[in-house]
ROPADO-210147 format. One record per residue (C-alpha): residue in three letters; z, y, x. Coordinates in steps of 0.5 Angstrom, whole numbers, plus 2048, in hexadecimal, padded with zeros to 3 digits. Example, Ala and Ser with C-alpha at 12.3 -4.5 7.8 and 13.67 -1.06 7.14 Angstrom:
BEGIN
ALA8107F7819;SER80E7FE81B;
This chain:
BEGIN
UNK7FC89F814;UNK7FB89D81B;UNK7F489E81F;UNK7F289781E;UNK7F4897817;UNK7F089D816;UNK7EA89B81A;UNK7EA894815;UNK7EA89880F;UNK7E589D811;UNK7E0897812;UNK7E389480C;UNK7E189A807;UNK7DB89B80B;UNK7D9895809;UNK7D9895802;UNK7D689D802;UNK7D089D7FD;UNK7CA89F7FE;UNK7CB8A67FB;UNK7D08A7800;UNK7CC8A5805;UNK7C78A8804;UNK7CA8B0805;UNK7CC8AD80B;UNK7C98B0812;UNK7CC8AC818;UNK7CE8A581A;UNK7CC89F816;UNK7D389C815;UNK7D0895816;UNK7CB896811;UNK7C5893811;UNK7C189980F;UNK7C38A0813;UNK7C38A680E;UNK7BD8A9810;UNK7B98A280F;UNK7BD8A1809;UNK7BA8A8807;UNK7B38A5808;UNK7B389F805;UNK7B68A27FE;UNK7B18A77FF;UNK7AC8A2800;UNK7AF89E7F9;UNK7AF8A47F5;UNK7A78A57F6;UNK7A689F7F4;UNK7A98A27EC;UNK7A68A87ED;UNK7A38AB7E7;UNK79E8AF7E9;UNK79B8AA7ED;UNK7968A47EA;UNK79889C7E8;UNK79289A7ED;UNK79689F7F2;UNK79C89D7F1;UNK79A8957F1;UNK7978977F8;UNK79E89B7FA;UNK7A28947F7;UNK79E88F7FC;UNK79F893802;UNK7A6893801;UNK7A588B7FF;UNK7A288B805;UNK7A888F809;UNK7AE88A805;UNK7AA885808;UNK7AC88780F;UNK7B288A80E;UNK7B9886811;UNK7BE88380C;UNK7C288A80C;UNK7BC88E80B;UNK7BB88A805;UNK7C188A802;UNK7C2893803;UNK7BA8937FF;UNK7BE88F7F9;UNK7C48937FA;UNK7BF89A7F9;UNK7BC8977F3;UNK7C28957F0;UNK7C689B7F2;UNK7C08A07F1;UNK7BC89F7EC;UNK7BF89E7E6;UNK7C08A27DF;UNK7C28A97DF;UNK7C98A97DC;UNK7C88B07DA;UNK7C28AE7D5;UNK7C68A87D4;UNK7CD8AC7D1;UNK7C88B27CD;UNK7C48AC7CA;UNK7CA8A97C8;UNK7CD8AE7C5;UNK7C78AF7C0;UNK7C68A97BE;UNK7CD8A97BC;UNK7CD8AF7B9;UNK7C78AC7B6;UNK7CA8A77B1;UNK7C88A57AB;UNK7C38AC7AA;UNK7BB8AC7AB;UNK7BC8AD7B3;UNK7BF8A67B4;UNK7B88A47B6;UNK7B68A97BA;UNK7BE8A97BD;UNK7BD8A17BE;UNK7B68A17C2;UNK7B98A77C7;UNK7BE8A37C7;UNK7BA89D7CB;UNK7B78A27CF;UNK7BC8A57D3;UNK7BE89E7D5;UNK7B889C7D8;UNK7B989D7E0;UNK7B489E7E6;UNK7B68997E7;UNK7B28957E2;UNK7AD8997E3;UNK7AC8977EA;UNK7AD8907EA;UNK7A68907E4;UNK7A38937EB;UNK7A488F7F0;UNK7A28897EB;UNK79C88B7E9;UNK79888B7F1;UNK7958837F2;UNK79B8817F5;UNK7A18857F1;UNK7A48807ED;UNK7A587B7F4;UNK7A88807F6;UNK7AC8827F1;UNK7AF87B7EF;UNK7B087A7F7;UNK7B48807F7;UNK7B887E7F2;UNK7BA8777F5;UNK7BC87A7FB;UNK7C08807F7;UNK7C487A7F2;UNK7C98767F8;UNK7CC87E7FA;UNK7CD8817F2;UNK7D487D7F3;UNK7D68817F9;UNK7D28887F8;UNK7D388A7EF;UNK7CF8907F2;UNK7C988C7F1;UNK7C98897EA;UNK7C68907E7;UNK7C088D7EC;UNK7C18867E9;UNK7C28877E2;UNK7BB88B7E3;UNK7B88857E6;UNK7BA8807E1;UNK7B98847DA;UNK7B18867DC;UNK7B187F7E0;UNK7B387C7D8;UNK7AC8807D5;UNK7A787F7DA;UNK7A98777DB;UNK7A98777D3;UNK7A68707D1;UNK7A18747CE;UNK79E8757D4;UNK79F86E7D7;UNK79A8697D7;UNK79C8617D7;UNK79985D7DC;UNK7988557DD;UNK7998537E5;UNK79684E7E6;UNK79584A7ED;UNK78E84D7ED;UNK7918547ED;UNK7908577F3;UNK7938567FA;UNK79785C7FA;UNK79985C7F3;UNK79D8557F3;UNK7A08577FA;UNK7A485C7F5;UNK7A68567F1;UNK7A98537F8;UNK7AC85A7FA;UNK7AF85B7F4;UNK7B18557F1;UNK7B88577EF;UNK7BB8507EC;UNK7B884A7EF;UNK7B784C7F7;UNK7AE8497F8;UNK7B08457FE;UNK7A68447FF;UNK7A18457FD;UNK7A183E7FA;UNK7A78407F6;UNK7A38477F3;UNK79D8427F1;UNK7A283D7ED;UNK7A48447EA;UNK79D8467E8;UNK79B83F7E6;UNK79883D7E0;UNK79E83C7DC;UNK7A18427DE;UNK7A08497DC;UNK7A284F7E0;UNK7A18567DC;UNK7A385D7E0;UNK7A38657DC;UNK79E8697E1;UNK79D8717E0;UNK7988747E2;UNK79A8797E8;UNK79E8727EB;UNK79786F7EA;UNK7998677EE;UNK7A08677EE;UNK7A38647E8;UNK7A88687E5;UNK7AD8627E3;UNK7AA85A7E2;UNK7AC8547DE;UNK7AC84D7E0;UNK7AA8487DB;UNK7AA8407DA;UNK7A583D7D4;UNK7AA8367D3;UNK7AB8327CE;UNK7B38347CC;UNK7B88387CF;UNK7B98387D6;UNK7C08367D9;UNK7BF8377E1;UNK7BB83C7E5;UNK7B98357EA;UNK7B38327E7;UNK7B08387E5;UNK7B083A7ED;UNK7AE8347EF;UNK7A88357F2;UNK7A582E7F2;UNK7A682C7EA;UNK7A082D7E6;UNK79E8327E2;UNK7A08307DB;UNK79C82E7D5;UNK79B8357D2;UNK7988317CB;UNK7A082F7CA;UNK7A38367CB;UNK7A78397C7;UNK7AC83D7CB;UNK7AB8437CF;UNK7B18447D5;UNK7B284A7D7;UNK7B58487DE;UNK7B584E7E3;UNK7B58557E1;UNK7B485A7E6;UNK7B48627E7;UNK7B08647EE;UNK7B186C7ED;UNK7B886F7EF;UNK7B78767ED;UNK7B68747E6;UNK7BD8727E5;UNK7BF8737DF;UNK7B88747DB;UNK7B886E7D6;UNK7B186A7D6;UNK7B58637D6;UNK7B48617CE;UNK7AD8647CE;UNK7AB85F7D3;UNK7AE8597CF;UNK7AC85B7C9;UNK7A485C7CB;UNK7A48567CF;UNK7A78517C9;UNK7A18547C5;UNK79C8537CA;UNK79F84B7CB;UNK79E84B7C4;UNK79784D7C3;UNK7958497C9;UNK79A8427C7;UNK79B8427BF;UNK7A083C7C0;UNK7A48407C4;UNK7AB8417BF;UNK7B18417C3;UNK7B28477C9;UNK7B78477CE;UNK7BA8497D5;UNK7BD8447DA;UNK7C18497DC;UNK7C684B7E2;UNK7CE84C7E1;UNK7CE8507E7;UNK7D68537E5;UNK7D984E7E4;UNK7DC84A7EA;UNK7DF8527EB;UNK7E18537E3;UNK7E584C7E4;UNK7E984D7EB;UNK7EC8547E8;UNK7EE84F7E1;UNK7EE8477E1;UNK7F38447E3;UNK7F48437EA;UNK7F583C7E9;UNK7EE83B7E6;UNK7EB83F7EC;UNK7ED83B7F1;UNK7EB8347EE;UNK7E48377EE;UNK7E28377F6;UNK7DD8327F3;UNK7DB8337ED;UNK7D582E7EC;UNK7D88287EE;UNK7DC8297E7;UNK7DB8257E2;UNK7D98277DA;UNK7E18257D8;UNK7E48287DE;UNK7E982C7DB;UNK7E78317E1;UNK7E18317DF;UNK7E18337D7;UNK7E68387D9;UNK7E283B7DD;UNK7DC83B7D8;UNK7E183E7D3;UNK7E38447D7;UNK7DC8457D8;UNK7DA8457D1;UNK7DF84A7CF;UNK7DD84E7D5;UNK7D784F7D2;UNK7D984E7CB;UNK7DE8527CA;UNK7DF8577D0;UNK7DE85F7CF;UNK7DF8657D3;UNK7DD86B7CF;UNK7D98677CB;UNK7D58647CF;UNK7D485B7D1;UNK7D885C7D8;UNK7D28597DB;UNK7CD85D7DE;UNK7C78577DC;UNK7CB8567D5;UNK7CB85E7D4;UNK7C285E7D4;UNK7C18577D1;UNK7C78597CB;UNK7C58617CB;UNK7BD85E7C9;UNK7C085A7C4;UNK7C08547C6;UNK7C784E7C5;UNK7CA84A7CA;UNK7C88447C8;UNK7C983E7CC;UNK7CE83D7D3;UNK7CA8387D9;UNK7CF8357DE;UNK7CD8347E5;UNK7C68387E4;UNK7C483B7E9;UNK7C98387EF;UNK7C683D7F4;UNK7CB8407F9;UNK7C98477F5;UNK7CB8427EF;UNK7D18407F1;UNK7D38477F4;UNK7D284A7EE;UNK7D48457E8;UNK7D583E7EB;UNK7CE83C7E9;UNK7CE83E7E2;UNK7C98417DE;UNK7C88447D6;UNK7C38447D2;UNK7C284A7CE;UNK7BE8497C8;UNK7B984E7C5;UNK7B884D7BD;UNK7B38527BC;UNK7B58527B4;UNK7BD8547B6;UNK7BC8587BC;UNK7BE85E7B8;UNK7C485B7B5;UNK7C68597BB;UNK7C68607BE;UNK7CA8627B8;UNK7CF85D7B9;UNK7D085F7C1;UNK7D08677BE;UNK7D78647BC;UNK7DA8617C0;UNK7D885A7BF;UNK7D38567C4;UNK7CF8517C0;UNK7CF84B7C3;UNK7CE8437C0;UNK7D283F7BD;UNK7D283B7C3;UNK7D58407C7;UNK7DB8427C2;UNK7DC83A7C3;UNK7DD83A7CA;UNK7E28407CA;UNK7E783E7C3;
């Protein structure tokens, strides 16, 4: 190996050094962000905050000094914290192996029990220990969610964060437990700040105004968002909803800020058009289907006429799902999809494509489509295609301007959720028609 090679390698290898390594470690950094002494300090800092002998009222203290401290740190300097957490503080394997053993040792006897809860005991980490502290000052949860969503886009790269991620995700999925959510109407009498959120977070259709959010919040429309108390003024996910008069079939006059407000008395459908997820860190924890829930309960109470529930959903994989398997004969006659006619035979095929897209496609079990896979996963069915519906540039970027309906049938949303469990998504009659 030559000198330069040798000198890539060590850099290489210095690289990936974990923080164990690092840490017996006395002289240069190796282009690390942390020295070994600093390192040292603030894995000595992290421990205080688990330490057992101090009180949770201290360790909440020692916890928002060192927020407080992340707060100033450089990216770096982040990133050697979460690899201390991840790489510190998990379970002690040799409590792990021994309570293992006695649990297999103790099957089928009157241990089993007591094998089985010690068992879980070893499992529990400091590092759990030390998160349920950091929560517990004022600002805690922010902190940690804020954390979470700068973690997430380097898990990809770095596996010696997952054991933090992990972490993160399972004790996110008890502390934001719908149980422990409230369901708000936003309104345009809400405060300022709050429906600035909507305008922030609006994640479907971009809020061009403010005369764009006040059509949104109109007297005809509902807006519902889950809030947690330790988030207190940031909806944690928000629906969108249309009060009309049938299903709708195009996303245009729903945005139109100039129409009237519908005639509520004449009501009977309810839209769910734009459904919206603000906090990054809680990717993964599932809230999604108890917000469609409560909210079709709450419209009911307040309009009995209501019967038909549905979305006005995005297709947003399909043009990519095409190029990689229609016909490139097909594609190439869709430069302009909105100038098709209804018999144009461009245009059936595109629909029948589309139909078996969210019909029939699967992978590992799933709907293909990411929007299909939360509307179907709650139990609802694909119900109705709409040509031209929403002709936007995101529209025809994403779908060449279609847009489905997907239904909620209160009454068969288990026995959807059935059928998908085996490999069969729901979908109308209609849908079937498009793609025999």
């Amino acid at each position: 190996m030559n000198a330069l090679a040798a000198l890539t390698s060590g850099v290489r290898s210095t690289e990936v050094r974990t923080t164990r390594e690092r840490l017996r470690a006395t002289f240069s950094r190796h282009h690390e962000a942390l020295s070994p002494r600093a390192l040292r300090k603030t894995l000595t800092e992290l421990q205080s905050i688990v330490d057992g002998r101090v009180s949770e009222v201290e360790a909440g203290r020692r916890a928002r000094a060192f927020a407080a401290w992340y707060a100033r740190a450089g990216e770096e300097e982040r990133r050697d914290c979460w690899l201390l957490i991840s790489e510190q503080f998990g379970p002690d394997p040799a409590k792990i192996q021994i309570a293992r053993a006695h649990y297999d040792i103790a099957q089928g006897t009157a241990e089993e029990g007591t094998a089985e809860v010690r068992l879980r005991k070893s499992l529990v980490s400091a590092r759990a220990r030390m998160l349920q502290r950091f929560a517990a000052f004022p600002e805690g949860m922010r902190f940690l969610v804020d954390l979470r969503a700068e973690l997430l886009p380097h898990l990809k790269s770095d596996k010696r964060l997952l054991p933090l991620d992990s972490e993160l995700e399972s004790l996110f999925s008890t502390w934001f437990d719908v149980a422990f959510l409230e369901l708000r109407r936003i309104s345009w009498d809400s405060p300022a700040s709050l429906v600035e959120k909507l305008i922030k977070y609006e994640a479907v259709h971009d809020i061009r105004s403010w005369a764009d959010v006040k059509n949104r919040l109109d007297s005809d429309r509902r807006c519902y968002g889950f809030f947690h108390p330790r988030l207190d003024g940031e909806p944690l996910i928000f629906v969108e909803v249309a009060l009309v008069d049938q299903m709708a079939d195009s996303i245009t006059p729903l945005l139109d800020e100039t129409a009237e407000a519908a005639d509520l008395t004449k009501a009977t459908t309810a839209i769910f058009y734009s459904i919206s997820n603000t906090q990054a860190g809680l990717r993964g924890v599932s809230f999604g289907d108890s917000l469609i829930k409560r909210v079709v309960e709450t419209l009911k109470a307040e309009f009995p006429r209501l019967k038909t529930f549905a979305t006005l959903s995005p297709i947003p994989g399909l043009r990519s799902w095409l190029a990689k398997n229609a016909p490139a004969g097909l594609l190439a006659q869709l430069d302009q999809p909105l100038q098709l006619g209804p018999k144009d035979a461009a245009r059936v095929e595109l629909l029948a494509w589309a139909a078996r897209y969210l019909g029939k496609e699967l992978v590992n079990g799933q709907p293909v489509d990411p929007v299909a896979r939360f509307h179907l996963g709650n139990g609802a069915r694909v119900e109705r295609l709409n040509w031209a519906a929403d002709p936007s540039p995101k529209g025809l970027k994403q779908s060449y301007g279609l847009m489905v309906n997907y239904l909620y049938d209160v009454k068969r949303l288990d026995k959807h959720r059935q059928q998908l469990s085996q490999g069969q998504i729901p979908i109308s009659g209609a849908i079937e028609d498009l793609y025999r």
